[in-house]
N, C-alpha and C positions, 0 to 999 in steps of 0.2 A: 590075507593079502590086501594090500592097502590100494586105494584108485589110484591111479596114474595123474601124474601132472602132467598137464601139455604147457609149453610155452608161448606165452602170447607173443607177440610178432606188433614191429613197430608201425604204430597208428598213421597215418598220411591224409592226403586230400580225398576229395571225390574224385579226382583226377592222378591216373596212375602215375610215377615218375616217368621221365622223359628215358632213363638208362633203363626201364621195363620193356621197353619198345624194341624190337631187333629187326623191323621194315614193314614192308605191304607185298601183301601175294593176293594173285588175284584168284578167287575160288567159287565156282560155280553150285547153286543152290535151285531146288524146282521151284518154280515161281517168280525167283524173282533173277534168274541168268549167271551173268558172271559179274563181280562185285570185288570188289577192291577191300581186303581185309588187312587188320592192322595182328600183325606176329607178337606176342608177348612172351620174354623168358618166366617161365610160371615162379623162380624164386623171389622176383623182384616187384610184383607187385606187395601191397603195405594192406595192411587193417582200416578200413572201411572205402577203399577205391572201387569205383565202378566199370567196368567195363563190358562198353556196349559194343553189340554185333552187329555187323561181320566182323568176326575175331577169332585168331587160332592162338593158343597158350599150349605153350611147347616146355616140354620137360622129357627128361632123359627116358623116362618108363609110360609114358603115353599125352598124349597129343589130345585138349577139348577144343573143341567147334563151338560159337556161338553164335547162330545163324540172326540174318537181319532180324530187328526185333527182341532178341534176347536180351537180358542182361546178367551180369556174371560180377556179384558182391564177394570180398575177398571178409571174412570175419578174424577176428580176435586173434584166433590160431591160423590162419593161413589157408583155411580150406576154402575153397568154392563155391560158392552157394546161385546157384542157375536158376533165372528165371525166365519163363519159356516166353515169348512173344505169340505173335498171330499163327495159328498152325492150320 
């Protein structure tokens, strides 16, 4: 059985596109209250965009959180790669 190809996914800014973005919900967090978070549809960010927390990335089969502090790197293949801020 031979390894699987995954498809890489097209490269972009630091900065996700603007059609990524689908509003701001305001979402309360210990510590630091209630926080104005930016909605991302999870298909549209790109290969190597950053997206800092407070951020929810919503997709049909589950919903990630990136609490203030966090940050959430989109690699190669489209997966999520979380890095934890101050806890």
């Amino acid at each position: 059985m031979g390894k699987p190809q995954f498809p890489e996914i097209a490269r972009g800014e630091k900065e996700p596109p603007a059609n990524a973005r689908r509003g701001v919900r305001k979402i309360s967090f210990e510590g630091a209250g209630a926080v104005d978070a930016i909605v991302y549809d999870r298909p549209r960010p790109l290969y190597g965009n950053i997206i800092a927390g407070p951020a929810i990335i919503e997709e049909v089969t589950s919903t990630t959180v990136a609490e203030p502090d966090d940050k959430v790197a989109v690699n190669e293949f489209g997966h999520l790669i979380m890095t934890f801020g101050r806890r």
